[in-house]
C-alpha positions in Angstrom: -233.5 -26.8 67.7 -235.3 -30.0 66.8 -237.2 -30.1 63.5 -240.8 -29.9 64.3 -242.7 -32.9 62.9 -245.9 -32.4 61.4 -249.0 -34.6 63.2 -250.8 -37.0 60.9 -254.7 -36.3 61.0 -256.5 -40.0 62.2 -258.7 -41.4 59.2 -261.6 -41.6 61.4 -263.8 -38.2 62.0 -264.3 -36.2 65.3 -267.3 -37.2 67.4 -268.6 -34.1 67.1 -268.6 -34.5 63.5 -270.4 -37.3 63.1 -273.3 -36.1 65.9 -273.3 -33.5 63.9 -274.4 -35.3 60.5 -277.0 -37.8 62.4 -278.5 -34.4 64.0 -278.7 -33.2 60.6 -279.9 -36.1 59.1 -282.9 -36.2 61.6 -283.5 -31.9 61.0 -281.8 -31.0 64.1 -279.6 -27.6 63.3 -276.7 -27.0 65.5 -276.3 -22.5 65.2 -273.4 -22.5 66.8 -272.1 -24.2 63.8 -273.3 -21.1 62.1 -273.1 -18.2 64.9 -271.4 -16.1 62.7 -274.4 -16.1 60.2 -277.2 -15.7 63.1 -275.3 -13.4 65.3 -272.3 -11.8 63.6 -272.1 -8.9 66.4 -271.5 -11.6 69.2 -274.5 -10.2 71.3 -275.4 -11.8 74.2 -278.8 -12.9 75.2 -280.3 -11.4 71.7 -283.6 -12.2 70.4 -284.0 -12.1 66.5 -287.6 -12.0 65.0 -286.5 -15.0 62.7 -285.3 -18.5 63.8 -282.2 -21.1 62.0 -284.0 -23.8 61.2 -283.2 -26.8 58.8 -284.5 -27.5 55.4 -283.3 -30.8 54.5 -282.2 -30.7 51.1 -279.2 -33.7 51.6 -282.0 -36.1 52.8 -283.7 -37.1 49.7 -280.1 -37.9 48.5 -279.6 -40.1 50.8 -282.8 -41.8 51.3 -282.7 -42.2 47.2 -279.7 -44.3 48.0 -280.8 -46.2 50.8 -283.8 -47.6 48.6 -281.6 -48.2 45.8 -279.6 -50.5 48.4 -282.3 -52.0 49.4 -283.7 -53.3 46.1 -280.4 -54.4 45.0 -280.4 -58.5 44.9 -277.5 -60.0 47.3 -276.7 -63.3 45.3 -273.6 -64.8 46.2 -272.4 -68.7 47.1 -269.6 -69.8 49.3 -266.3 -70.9 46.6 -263.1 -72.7 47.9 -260.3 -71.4 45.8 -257.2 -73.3 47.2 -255.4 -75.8 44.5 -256.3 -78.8 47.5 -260.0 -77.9 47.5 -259.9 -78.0 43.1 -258.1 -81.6 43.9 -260.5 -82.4 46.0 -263.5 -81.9 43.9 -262.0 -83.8 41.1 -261.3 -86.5 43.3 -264.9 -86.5 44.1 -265.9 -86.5 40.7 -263.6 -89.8 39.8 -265.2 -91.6 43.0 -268.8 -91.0 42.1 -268.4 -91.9 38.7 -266.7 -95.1 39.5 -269.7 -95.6 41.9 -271.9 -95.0 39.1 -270.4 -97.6 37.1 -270.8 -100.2 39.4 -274.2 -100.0 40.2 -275.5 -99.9 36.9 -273.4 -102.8 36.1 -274.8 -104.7 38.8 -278.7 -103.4 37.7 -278.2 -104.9 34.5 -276.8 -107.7 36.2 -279.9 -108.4 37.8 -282.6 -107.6 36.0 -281.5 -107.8 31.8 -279.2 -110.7 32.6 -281.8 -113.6 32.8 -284.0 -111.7 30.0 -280.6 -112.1 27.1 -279.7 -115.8 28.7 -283.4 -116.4 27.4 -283.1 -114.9 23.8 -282.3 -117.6 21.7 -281.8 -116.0 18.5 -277.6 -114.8 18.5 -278.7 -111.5 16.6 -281.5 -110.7 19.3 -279.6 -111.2 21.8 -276.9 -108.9 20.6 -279.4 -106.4 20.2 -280.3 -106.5 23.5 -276.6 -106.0 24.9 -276.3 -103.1 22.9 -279.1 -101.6 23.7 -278.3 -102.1 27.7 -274.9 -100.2 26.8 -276.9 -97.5 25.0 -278.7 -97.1 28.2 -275.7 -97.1 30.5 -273.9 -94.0 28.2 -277.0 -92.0 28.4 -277.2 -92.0 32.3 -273.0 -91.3 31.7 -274.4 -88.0 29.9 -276.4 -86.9 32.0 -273.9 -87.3 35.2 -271.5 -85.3 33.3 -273.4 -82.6 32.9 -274.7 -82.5 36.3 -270.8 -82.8 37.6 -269.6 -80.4 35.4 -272.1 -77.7 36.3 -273.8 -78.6 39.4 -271.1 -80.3 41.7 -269.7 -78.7 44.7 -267.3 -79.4 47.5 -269.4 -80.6 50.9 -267.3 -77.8 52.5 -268.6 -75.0 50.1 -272.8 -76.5 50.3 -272.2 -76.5 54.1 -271.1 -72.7 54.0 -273.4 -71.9 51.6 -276.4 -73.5 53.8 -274.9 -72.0 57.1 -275.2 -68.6 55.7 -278.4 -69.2 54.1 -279.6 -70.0 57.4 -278.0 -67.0 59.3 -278.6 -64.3 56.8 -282.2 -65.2 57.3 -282.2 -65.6 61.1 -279.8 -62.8 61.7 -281.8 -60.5 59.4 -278.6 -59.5 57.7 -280.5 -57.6 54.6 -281.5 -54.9 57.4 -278.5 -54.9 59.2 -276.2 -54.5 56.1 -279.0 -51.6 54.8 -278.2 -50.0 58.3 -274.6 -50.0 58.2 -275.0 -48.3 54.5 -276.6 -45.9 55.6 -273.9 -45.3 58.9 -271.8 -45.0 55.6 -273.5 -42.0 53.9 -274.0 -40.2 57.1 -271.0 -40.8 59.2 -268.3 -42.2 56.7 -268.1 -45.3 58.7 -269.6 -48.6 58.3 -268.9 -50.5 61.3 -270.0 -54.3 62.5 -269.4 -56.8 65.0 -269.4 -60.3 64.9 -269.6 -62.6 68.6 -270.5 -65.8 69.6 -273.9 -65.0 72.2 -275.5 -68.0 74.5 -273.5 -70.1 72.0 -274.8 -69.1 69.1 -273.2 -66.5 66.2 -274.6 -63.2 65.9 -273.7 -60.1 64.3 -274.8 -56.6 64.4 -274.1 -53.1 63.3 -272.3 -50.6 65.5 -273.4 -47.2 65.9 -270.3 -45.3 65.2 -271.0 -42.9 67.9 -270.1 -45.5 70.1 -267.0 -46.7 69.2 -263.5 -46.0 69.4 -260.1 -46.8 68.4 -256.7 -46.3 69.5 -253.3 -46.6 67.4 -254.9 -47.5 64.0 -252.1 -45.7 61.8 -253.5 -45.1 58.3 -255.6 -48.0 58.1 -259.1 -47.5 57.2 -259.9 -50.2 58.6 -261.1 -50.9 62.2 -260.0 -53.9 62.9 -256.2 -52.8 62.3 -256.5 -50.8 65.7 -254.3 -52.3 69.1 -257.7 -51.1 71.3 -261.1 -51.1 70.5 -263.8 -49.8 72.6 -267.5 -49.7 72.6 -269.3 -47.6 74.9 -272.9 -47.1 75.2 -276.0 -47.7 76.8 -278.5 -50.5 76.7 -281.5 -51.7 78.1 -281.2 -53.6 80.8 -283.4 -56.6 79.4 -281.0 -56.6 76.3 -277.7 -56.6 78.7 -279.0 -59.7 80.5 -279.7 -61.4 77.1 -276.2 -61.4 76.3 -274.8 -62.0 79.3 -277.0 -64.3 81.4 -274.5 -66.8 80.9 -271.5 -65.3 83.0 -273.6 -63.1 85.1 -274.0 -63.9 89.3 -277.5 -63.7 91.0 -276.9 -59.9 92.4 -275.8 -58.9 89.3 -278.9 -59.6 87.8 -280.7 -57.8 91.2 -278.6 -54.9 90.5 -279.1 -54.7 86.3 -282.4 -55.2 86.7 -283.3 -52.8 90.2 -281.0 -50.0 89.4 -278.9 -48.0 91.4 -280.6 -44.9 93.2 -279.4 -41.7 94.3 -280.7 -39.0 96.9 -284.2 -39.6 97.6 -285.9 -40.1 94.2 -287.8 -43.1 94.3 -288.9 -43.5 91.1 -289.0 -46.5 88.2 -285.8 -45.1 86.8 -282.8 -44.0 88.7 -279.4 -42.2 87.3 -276.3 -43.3 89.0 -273.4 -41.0 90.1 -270.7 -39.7 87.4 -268.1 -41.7 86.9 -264.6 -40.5 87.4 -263.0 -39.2 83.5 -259.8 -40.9 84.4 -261.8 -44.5 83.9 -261.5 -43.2 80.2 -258.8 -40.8 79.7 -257.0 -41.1 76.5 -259.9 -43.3 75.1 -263.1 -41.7 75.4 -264.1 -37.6 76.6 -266.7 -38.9 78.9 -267.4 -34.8 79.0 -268.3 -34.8 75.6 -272.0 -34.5 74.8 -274.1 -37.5 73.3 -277.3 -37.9 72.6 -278.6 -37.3 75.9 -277.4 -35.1 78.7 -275.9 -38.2 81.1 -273.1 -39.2 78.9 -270.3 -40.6 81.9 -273.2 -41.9 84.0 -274.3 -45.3 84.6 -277.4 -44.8 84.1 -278.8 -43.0 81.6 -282.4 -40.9 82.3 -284.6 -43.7 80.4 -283.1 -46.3 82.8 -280.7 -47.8 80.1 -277.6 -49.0 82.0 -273.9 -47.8 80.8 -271.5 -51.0 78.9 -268.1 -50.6 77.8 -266.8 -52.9 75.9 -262.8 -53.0 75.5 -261.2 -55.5 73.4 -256.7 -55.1 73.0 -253.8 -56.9 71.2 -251.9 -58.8 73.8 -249.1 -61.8 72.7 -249.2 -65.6 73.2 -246.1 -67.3 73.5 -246.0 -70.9 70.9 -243.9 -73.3 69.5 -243.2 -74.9 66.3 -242.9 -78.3 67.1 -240.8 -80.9 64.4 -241.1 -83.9 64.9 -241.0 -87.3 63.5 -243.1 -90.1 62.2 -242.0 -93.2 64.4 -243.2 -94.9 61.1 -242.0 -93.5 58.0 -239.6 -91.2 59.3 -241.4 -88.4 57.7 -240.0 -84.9 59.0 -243.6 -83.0 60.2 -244.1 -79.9 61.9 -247.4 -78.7 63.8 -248.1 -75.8 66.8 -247.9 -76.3 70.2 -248.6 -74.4 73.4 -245.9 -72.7 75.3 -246.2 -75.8 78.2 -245.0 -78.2 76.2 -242.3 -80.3 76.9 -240.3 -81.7 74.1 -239.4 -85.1 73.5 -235.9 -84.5 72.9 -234.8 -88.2 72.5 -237.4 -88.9 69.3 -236.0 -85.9 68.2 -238.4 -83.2 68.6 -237.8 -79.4 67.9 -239.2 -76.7 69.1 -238.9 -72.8 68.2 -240.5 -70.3 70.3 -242.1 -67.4 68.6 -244.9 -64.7 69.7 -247.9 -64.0 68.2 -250.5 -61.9 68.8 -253.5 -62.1 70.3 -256.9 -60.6 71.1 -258.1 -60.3 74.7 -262.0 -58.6 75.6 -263.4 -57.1 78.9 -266.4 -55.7 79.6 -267.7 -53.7 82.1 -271.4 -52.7 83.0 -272.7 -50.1 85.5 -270.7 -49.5 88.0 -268.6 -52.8 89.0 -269.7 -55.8 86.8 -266.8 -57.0 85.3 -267.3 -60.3 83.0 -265.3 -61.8 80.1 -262.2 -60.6 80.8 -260.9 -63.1 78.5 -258.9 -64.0 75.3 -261.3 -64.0 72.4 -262.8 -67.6 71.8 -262.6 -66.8 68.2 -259.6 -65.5 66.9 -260.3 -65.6 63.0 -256.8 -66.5 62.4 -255.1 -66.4 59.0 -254.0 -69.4 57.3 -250.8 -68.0 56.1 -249.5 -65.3 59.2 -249.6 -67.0 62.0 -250.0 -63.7 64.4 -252.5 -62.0 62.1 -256.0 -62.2 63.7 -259.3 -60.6 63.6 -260.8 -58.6 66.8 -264.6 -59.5 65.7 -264.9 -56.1 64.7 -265.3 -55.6 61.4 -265.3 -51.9 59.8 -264.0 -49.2 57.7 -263.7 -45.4 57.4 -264.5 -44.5 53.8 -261.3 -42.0 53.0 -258.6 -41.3 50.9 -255.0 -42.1 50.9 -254.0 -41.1 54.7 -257.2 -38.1 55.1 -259.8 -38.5 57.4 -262.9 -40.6 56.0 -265.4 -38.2 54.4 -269.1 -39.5 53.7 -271.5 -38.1 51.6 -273.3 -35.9 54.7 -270.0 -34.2 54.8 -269.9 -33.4 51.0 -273.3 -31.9 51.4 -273.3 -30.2 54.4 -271.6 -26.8 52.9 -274.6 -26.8 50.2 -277.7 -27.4 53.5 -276.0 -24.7 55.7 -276.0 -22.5 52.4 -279.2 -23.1 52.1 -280.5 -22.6 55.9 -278.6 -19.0 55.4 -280.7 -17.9 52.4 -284.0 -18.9 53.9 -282.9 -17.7 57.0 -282.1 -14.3 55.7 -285.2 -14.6 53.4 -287.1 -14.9 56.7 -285.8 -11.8 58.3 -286.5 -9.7 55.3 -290.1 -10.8 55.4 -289.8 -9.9 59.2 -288.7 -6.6 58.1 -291.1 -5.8 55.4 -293.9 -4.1 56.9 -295.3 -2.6 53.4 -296.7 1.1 53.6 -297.0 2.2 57.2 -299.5 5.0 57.7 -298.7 7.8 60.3 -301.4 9.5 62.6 -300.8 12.8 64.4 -302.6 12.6 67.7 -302.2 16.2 67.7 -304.9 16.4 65.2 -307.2 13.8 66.6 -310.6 15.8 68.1 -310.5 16.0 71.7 -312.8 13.4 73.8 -311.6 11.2 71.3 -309.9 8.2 71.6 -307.3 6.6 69.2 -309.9 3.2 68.8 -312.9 5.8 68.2 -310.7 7.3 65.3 -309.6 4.5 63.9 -313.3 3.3 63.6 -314.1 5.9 61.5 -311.5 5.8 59.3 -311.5 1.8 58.7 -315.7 1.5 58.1 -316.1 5.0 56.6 -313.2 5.8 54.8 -313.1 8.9 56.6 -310.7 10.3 59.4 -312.2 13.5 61.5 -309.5 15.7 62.3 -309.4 19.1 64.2 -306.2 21.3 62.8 -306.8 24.1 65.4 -306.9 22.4 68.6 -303.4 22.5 69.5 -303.9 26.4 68.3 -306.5 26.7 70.6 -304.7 25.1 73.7 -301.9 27.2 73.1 -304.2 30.8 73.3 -305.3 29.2 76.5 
């Protein structure tokens, strides 16, 4: 017989798990988690004179943290670091020196030229020169300081303003805070970056949402061969970012909604979708935050989109070829239609890389961008090795599953629901010193209330200990 082979656990957690630390985080208790604790007997339909409720001890952990995160200073600059950007900036430095040199030369030129022709007096007028010169090294002083500490590459001030200007704009502080806090919940930090109307956004990915397929051991998300994003969004916000690509009746049909039976109404559900849409990527039975999870619409009137982004492969060429002038041997990339000039001597090996394709789907049948990526964040150095847009990571160890700080916690909160939910029942069970009354001695015409009254505002109880003698000579 075969030798079984032991399944590798994915890095990222269940769904389940993570609903179940956001429902936690926001005091909703799942007792099914702890069923054995609130019904150990299994009984069915059984009412206890206590409820499971949560006390949120984890919270204040975690909120501590998210302030901390939040008053932390994010100071940082854009730095080139390859050996042609250092030549580069010393270049630079050469070139605006020289500059310098020349213009002062032609200041004094102009205006202390004609004042020493003047000076008659040889010793005067040497004095003069020299203290031009003396003027010249000081301004030389002072440009070396400022190119030794304040110079940088245009390259590096144009990165540095561009991401001045977005991490305003985009609101990145509260994004970034968001995604930290994904991280102490979930164990996931996950964002993605596109390119909307034209313009580059980013914005953090509720984990809940997202999932991956054929990741290996990688933490990180963007090492996954599919990547899928399913959720629901308002309809406003759907034709925001794709107003571009959408048609006129798409629009109609975002915007109207799709109804079913006879319900009229501002918001409309649409009919389950088919699990097999899904299968293998996302349980479309699985419950999420509202009971419509697999619809198109969800019972706010938020329309379903799912996103799906895979690794496909693009055929190209490394061209060599020749310079008609020098002779120089070059080589550069070419697409998979080109035709090679083989009598100038041009080469050209095949080889496939990969690349990223995206579709997405709202409601029902509104396919748009089904399309390869228009930004590929390619690598310098690996030719194949690209970047989704998706950028993420599972916070584990070695090859287990990611673990946040929710999870680490979690044993400690349900401990802690049990002993205030067995506190409870005890309370529910003390009932202190119960007094007993024997009707049998209570008068007759007597009611229990009318006995009761005396005994609670006189402090007496009238009793007759022969009347169930007297009934029984009757």
């Amino acid at each position: 017989s075969p030798i079984p082979t032991k399944t590798k656990e994915q890095i990222r957690e269940s769904y389940k798990n993570k609903l179940t630390n956001y429902n936690l985080a926001n005091d909703i208790l799942d007792t099914t988690d702890l069923e054995k604790v609130c019904n150990p007997m299994g009984i069915k339909q059984a009412t206890f004179p206590a409820t499971m409720q949560n006390y949120p001890i984890a919270n204040p952990k975690i909120d501590l943290l998210i302030g901390e995160e939040r008053k932390r200073r994010f100071d940082w600059h854009a730095r080139v670091v390859n050996d042609d950007a250092i030549g580069d900036k010393e270049e630079a430095k050469k070139e605006e020196i020289k500059k310098f040199v020349e213009s002062k030369i032609q200041q004094l030129q102009q205006e202390d030229l004609v004042k020493i022709e003047q000076i008659q007096d040889p010793q005067q007028k040497q004095a003069a020169q020299q203290e031009s010169q003396q003027k010249i090294q000081v301004e030389m002083q002072d440009l070396g300081k400022y190119l030794k500490y304040e110079f940088q590459d245009m390259r590096e001030r144009m990165a540095t303003h561009t991401l001045n200007y977005l991490y305003k704009t985009l609101d990145l502080k509260e994004i970034f805070s968001r995604g930290f806090e994904d991280a102490l919940i979930a164990g996931e930090e996950v964002y993605c970056t596109d390119i909307i109307a034209g313009e580059p956004t980013l914005r953090r990915v509720n984990p809940l949402n997202l999932h991956t397929v054929r990741s290996g051991e990688s933490p990180y998300i963007d090492d996954a061969d599919i990547i899928v994003e399913d959720g629901y969004f308002a309809p406003g916000m759907v034709i925001d970012d794709f107003y571009d690509v959408l048609k006129d009746e798409h629009i109609k049909e975002i915007d109207e909604g799709i109804s079913t039976g006879n319900n009229d109404g501002f918001i409309n559900i649409g009919e389950k979708e088919q699990s097999w849409v899904m299968e293998g990527l996302i349980d479309t039975d699985s419950p999420g935050h509202n009971n419509s999870y697999g619809q198109f619409w969800d019972t706010e009137g938020n329309i379903r989109v799912t996103r799906v982004l895979w690794r496909s492969q693009k055929k190209i060429g490394e061209l060599i070829y020749y310079d008609q002038t020098t002779g120089e041997k070059l080589e550069t990339i070419v697409p998979e239609d080109y035709k090679p000039k083989v009598d100038l001597g041009e080469e050209v090996k095949w080889i496939w890389i990969n690349e990223w394709w995206e579709g997405t789907r709202i409601g029902e049948d509104i396919y748009v961008k089904i399309q390869p990526r228009p930004v590929q964040f390619r690598s310098m150095n690996n030719l194949s090795k690209c970047g989704s847009g998706y950028i993420g990571l599972a916070y584990n160890i070695n090859s287990s599953k990611a673990k946040s700080l929710m999870d680490r916690m979690k044993p400690y909160q349900y401990l802690y629901n049990v002993f205030m939910y067995r506190t409870e029942l005890a309370f529910a069970k003390a009932k202190g010193k119960i007094g007993s009354l024997d009707l049998a001695q209570v008068p007759d015409k007597w009611d229990v209330d009318q006995w009761m009254y005396y005994a609670e505002i006189h402090g007496w109880a009238v009793k007759d200990s022969f009347k169930e003698a007297k009934k029984g000579a009757a």
